[in-house]
N, C-alpha and C positions, 0 to 999 in steps of 0.2 A: 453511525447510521441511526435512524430515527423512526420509530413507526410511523404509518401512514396517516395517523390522526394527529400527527404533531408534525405536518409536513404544509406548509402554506408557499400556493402560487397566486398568478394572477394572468389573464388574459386578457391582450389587446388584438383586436382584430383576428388574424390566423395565427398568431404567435401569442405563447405559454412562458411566464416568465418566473423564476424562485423568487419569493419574496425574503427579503435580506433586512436583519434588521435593521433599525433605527438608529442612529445614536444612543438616543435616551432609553434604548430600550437595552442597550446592554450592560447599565448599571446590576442588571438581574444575576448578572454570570458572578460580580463579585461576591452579591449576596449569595448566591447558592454554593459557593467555593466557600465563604465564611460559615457559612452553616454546617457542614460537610464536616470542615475542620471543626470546630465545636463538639462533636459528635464523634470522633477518633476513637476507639475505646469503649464506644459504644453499642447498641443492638442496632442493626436495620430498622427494625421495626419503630426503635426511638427516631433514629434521622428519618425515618420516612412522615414522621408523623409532624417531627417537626419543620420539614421541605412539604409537607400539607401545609400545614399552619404560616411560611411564606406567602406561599401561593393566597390567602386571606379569600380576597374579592375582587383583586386587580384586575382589570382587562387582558392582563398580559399573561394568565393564568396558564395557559399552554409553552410559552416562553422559557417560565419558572421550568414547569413540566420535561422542556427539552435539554434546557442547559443540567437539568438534574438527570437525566437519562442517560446524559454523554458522558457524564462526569462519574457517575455511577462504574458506569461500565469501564471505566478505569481505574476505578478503586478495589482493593483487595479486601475480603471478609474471609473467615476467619472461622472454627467454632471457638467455644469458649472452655471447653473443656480439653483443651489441648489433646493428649492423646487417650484420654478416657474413649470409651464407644458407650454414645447414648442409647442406644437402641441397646446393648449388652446392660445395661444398667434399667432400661424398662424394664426386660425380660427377670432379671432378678427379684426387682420391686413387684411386679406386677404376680411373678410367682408365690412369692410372702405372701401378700394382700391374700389372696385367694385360700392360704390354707388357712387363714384368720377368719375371722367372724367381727361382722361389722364392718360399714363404711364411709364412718366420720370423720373426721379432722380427726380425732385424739386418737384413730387408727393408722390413720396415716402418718401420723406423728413416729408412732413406732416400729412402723414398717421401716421410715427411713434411717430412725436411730439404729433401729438391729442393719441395717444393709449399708450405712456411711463406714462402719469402722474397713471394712473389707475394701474398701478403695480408700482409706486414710483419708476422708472426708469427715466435714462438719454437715451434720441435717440437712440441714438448709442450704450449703453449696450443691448437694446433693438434689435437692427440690430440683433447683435455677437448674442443673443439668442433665435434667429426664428429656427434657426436648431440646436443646441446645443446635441440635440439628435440624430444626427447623431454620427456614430461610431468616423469617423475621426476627430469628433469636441470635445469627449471626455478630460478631463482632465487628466490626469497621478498624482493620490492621495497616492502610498501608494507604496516605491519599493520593488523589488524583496529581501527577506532575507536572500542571502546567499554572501559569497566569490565567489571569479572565478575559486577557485578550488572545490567549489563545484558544478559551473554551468559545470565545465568540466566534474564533475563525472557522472552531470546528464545526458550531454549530450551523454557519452559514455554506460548512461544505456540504450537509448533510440533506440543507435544503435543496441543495444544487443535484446533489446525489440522485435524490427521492422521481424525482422526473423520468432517469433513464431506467425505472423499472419498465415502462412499458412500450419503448423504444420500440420503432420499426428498423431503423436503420439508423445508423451515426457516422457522417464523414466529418473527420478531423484535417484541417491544414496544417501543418507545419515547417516554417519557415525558415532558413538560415539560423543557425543556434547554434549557442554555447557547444562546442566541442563534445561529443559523449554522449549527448541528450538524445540524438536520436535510437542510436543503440539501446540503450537502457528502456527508451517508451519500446521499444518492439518484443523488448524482453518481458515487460509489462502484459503486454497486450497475450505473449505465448504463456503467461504464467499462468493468466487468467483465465485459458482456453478459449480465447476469444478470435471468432473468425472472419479475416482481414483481407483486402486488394490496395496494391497501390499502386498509384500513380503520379507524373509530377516529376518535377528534379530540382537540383538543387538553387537555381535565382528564382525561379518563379515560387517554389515550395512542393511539398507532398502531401495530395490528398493521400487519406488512408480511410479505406470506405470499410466501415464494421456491422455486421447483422445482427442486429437486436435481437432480444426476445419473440418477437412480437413479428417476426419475420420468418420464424420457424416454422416448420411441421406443426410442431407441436408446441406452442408456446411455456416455458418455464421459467418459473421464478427464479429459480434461480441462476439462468443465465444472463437473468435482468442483475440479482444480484451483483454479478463478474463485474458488468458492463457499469453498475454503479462505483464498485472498489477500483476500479480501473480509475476512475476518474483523478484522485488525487497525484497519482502518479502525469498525468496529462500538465499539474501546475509545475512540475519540472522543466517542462521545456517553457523557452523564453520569449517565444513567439508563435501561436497558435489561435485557432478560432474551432468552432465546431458548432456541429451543425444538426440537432435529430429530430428526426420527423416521427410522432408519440400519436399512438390512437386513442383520441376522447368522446366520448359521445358519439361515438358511428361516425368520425369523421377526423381526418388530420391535421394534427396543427404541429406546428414548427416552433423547437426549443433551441436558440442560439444560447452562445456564452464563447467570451475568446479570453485573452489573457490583459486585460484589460479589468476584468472581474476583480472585486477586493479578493477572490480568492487565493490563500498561501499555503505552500509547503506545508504540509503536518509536519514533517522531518528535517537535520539539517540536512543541507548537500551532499551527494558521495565524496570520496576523492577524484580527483581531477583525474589521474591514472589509474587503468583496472591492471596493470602492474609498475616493479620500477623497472623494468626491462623497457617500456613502450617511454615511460617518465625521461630515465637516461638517455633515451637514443635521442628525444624532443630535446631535449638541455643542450646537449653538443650540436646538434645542427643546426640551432641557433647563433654557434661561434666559427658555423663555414663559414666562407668566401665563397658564398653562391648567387645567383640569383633565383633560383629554386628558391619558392616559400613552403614552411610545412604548416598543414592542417589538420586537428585532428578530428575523424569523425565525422565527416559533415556531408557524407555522399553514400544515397539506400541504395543499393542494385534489388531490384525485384526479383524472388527467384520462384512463385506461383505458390504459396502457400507459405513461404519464410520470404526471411530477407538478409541479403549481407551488405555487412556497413566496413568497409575497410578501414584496420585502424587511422590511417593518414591520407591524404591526398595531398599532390607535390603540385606546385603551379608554376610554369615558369613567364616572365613578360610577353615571349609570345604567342601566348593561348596557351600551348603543351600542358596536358597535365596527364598525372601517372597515379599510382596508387602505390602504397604498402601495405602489407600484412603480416604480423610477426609472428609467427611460432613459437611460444617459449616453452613452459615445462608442462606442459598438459599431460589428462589422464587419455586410456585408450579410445573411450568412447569420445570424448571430447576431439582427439584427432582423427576419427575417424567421422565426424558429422564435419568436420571442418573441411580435408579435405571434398569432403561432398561438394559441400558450397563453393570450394573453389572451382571444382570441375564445374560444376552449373553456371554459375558468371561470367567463365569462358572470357575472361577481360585481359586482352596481351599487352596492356600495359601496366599490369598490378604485376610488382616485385615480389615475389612471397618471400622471406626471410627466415629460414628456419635455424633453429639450434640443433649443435649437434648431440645434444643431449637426448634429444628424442632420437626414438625407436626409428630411424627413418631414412630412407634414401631416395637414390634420383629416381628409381625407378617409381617412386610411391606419387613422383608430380606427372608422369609422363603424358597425361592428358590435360596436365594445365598445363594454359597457354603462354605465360610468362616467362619472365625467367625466375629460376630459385636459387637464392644467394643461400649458403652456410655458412655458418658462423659459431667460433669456440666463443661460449664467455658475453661479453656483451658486445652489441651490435654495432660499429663504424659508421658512421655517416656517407666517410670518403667510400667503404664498400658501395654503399647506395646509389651514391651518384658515379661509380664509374659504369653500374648497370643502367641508371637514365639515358648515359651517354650511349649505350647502344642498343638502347630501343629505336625503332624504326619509327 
């Protein structure tokens, strides 16, 4: 993230747009990563002075500014007196001083001479760590882990970021995608306390309408903030646009951005499976003899403030389609919000699949509407489809 003085848009007509940099302008990222490194080992105060001294006269002065801000905040400082406590070492020095007479250099000279041997220091290391814990006096221990094209990336999310602080409202489409994606964005958006309607299904896509900041009662920063962190999470899924309407000058304009954007992943990808339970049962029913295809993930049920994303959906050529959802080793609270969602879905054609490993019986589904497969161990395929075969 980026302060707001190192944040640059630009406006066409009723639409607000991040400005991204240039090509030429993100030679900056390597220099201030080489600078960085140069400085390992060093005070703050030195790389800061010398990430001034970058920055010279260039136009791009802000640029420097930003890629050093990200970068920063990924790097690790350090004091320099390892486990000394500098403030324990004023207070000692500072005590001396005071029952002495006089306060010139050749007093202070000896203040530190009589008080280094007590920490088995030399004078003068002793000087260097009366303030050590001052920020600027920090060590520089650990650098940033990325290339400059990904300080570039970062930097241009951040542009992108900087916008939805003042968001009225944000609807996101998202479209058929990779397996997973949908689940994980909703997981996203509840992590972040962020509050959501959807609508939509799965050929056309799902809108997912979210309340800004700037839509509340009470407008807060920080739920601008949510609303910005949320974003990067958004570049996971594989087809998406969105859409927020930002108040500027007493008046509204409209901030677009889809996946189309240079914007990428900070992260790698998760695994492809949230267990091998869901992994194995996918592997084998690929070596039926079915015409059932499986899907995974790709279908929201709305349920008025959540949502459930069954792990599969089955399709057969002519039109039929089912669901699964597997139970495996969960904790209590986890099965007990789960079953919730399954009561609410109210979907008689989702299989639920449980293990008998969990705490659990027939009587715990009797208001879902499905039916419930058990299963010792891992999950059959053939189980699965002799329950498609009698669904109605």
């Amino acid at each position: 993230m980026l302060p707001s003085d190192l944040l640059f848009s630009h406006k066409r007509g009723a639409q607000i747009y991040p400005r991204f940099l240039r090509p030429e302008q993100c030679v900056w990222a390597e220099r201030v990563l080489t600078t960085i490194r140069e400085h390992q080992h060093r005070t703050r105060g030195e790389l800061q002075a010398a990430l001034r001294a970058l920055e010279g006269d260039s136009p791009d002065y802000r640029i420097v500014r930003g890629f050093a801000h990200l970068a920063l905040n990924a790097a690790e400082f350090a004091l320099a007196t390892g486990e000394l406590n500098p403030e324990m070492l004023r207070r000692d020095v500072f005590t001396l001083a005071a029952e002495r007479s006089g306060y010139g250099e050749t007093q202070a000279r000896e203040v530190l001479e009589a008080i280094a041997p007590r920490y088995q220091l030399e004078a003068e290391t002793l000087r260097e760590a009366l303030y050590a814990d001052l920020p600027e006096n920090h060590l520089l221990t650990a650098l940033p882990d990325f290339a400059p094209e990904q300080l570039v990336n970062r930097y241009n999310l951040a542009q992108a970021q900087g916008l939805l602080y003042s968001a009225l409202c944000l609807r996101l489409t998202a479209h058929r995608n990779v397996p997973g994606e949908y689940r994980r964005l909703f997981q996203h958006l509840k992590f972040h306390g962020l509050m959501y309607a959807v609508e939509g299904n799965l050929d056309d896509g799902y809108q997912i309408y979210v309340d800004g900041p700037a839509s509340l009662f009470k407008q807060t920063r920080k739920y601008g903030l949510q609303m910005a962190i949320f974003l990067p999470a958004l570049l996971r899924v594989s087809r998406w646009e969105m859409e927020a309407v930002l108040r500027r000058d007493d008046r509204d304009i409209s901030y677009q951005l889809d996946s189309q954007s240079p914007l990428k992943p900070l992260t790698a990808a998760p695994p492809a499976y949230d267990s091998l339970l869901e992994e194995h049962f996918a592997r084998r029913w690929e070596k039926l003899d079915t015409p059932w295809t499986l899907e995974r993930e790709v279908e929201i049920v709305d349920l008025k403030g959540t949502v459930f994303v069954p792990d599969f959906a089955l399709r057969h050529p002519n039109g039929r389609v089912a669901h699964v959802e597997i139970m495996g080793f969960w904790h209590p609270d986890y099965l007990r919000r789960k079953l919730d969602k399954l009561r609410r879905a109210a979907m008689p054609d989702l299989i639920v699949a449980v293990s008998e490993r969990l705490n659990v019986g027939a009587d715990d589904f009797r208001d879902v509407p499905g039916p419930v497969l058990f299963f010792k161990g891992k999950l059959e395929p053939r189980a699965v489809l002799e329950c498609l075969e009698r669904l109605p």
